[in-house]
N, C-alpha and C positions, 0 to 999 in steps of 0.2 A: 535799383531795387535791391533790395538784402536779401543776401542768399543765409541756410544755415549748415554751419558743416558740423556734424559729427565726428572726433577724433579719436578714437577707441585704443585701446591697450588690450593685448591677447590674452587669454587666460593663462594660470599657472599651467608651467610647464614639468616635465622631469626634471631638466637641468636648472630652473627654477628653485624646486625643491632641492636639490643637491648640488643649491650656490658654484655653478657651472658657468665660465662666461657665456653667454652663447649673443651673436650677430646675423653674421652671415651666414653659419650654423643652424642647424634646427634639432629641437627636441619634440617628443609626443606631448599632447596636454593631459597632466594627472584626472583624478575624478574629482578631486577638489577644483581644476582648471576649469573642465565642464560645468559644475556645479554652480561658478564664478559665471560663466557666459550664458547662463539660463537665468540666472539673477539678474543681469546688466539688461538683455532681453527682455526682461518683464519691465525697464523701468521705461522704455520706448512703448512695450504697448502700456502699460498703466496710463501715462502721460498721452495717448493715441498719436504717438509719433511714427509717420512713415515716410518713406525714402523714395525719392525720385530714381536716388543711382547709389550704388553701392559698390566699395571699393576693397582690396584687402591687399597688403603687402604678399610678394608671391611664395613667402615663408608658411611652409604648413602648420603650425601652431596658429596664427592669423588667420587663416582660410578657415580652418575646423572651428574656431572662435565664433568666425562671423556666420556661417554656416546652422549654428547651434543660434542663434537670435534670428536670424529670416530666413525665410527661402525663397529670397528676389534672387533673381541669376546678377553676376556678378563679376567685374573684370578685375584681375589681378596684376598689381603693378607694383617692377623694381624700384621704383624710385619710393614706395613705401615700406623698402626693406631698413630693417636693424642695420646698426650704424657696423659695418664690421671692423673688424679687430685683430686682423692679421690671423698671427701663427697664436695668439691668448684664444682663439676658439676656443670651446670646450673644457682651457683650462680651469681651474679654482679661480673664484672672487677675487679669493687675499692675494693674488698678484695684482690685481688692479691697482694704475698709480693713486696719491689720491686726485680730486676733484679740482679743479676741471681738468679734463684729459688731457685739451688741445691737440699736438701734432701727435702725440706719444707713438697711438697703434700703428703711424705712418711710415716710423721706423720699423715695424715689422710685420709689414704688406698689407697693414691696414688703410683706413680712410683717415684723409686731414679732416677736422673738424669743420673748417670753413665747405669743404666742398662736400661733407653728409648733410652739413646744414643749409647749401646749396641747391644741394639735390632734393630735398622735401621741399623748400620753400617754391620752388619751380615746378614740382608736381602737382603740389596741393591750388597752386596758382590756375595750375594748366588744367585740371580738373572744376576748379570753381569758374571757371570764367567760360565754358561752355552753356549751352543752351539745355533747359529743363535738366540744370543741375538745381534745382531751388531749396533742397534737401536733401543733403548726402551725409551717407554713414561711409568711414574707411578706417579700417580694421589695420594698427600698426604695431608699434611696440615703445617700449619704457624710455629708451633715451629718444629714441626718433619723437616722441612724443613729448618729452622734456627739452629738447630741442627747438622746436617749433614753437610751443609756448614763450621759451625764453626768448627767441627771433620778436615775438608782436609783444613781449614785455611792457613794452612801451605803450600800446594803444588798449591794455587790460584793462579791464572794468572791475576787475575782482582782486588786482595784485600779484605778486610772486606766488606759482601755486608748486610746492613740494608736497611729497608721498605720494607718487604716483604709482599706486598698487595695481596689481593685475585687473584687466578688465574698468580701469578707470573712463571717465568718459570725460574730456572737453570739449566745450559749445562753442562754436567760432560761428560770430557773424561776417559775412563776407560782404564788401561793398566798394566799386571803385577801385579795386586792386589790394585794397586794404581786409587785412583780418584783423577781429576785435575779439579776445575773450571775454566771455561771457559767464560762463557757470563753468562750475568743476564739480563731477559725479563721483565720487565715490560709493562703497558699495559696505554693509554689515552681513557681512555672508553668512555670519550664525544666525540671523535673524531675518535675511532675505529684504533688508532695510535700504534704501538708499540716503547718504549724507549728501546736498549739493550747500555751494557754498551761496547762491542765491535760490532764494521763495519765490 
């Protein structure tokens, strides 16, 4: 039977706004953050979507996110934490190497890339493969989220999806061990509009 998972991205944060890395880290969410997670919110209930279980990285920016779209009670879990990044916490962007990372942050006490991408692929598994999970929302962040995507690259229905903006949404259908993307949610927050890449 297919399951569907909702994979979400937290709203704008401070360190957001003031191109801060942040991972392991955490910032507050601006008013534009909030503003982003009440529009994402309305495209669940516009479309009458509701959630069996509800999940959120144990980063507070993620919590407060998911928090601002339901109020089903909610477990929080590490293994849906930001990729971290060593002693780059906090720092500026412009130190970021460029793309792809790989082992980089692991030189400085961050995570290898294999074992963050490890680490969700095994969560989001561990989570889907319970009982009346038939519809789950889980509240993450921008690469943990680019991450995972790129992992089921192969089984997409939709393709390579970049611009993963704050409060983005991916639709995975779950089946057999297998994740399939499905839709990608974007959001026109001047206009409280949703872009998805399938009608």
């Amino acid at each position: 039977m297919k399951k569907t998972l909702y994979l979400m991205r937290h709203g704008q944060t401070l360190f957001n706004q003031r191109k801060k890395i942040q991972g392991f880290c955490d910032a507050p969410l601006t008013d534009l953050g909030i503003k982003q997670a009440k529009i994402a919110g309305s495209y669940f209930k516009e479309n009458n979507i509701t959630f069996d279980q509800v999940y959120s990285s144990t980063s507070e920016r993620a919590c407060d996110t998911l928090e601002l779209i339901t109020d089903k009670s909610y477990q929080r879990l590490k293994g849906l934490k930001e990729w971290n990044f060593g002693a780059f916490e906090g720092e500026s962007e412009d130190l970021n190497p460029p793309l792809p990372y790989g082992d980089f942050f692991a030189e400085y006490g961050g995570e290898r890339e294999v074992d963050f991408r490890d680490r969700l692929v095994t969560t989001m598994e561990r989570i889907m493969s319970q009982d009346n999970h038939d519809t789950v929302l889980a509240v993450s962040h921008g690469a943990a989220c680019a991450q995972f995507a790129r992992y089921w690259e192969k089984t997409s229905k939709i393709g390579k999806v970049t611009g993963l903006k704050n409060c983005c949404i991916l639709k995975f259908e779950y089946e057999n061990g297998r994740f399939t993307l499905v839709n990608f949610i974007n959001h026109d927050f001047e206009n409280g509009t949703h872009m998805e890449s399938v009608k």
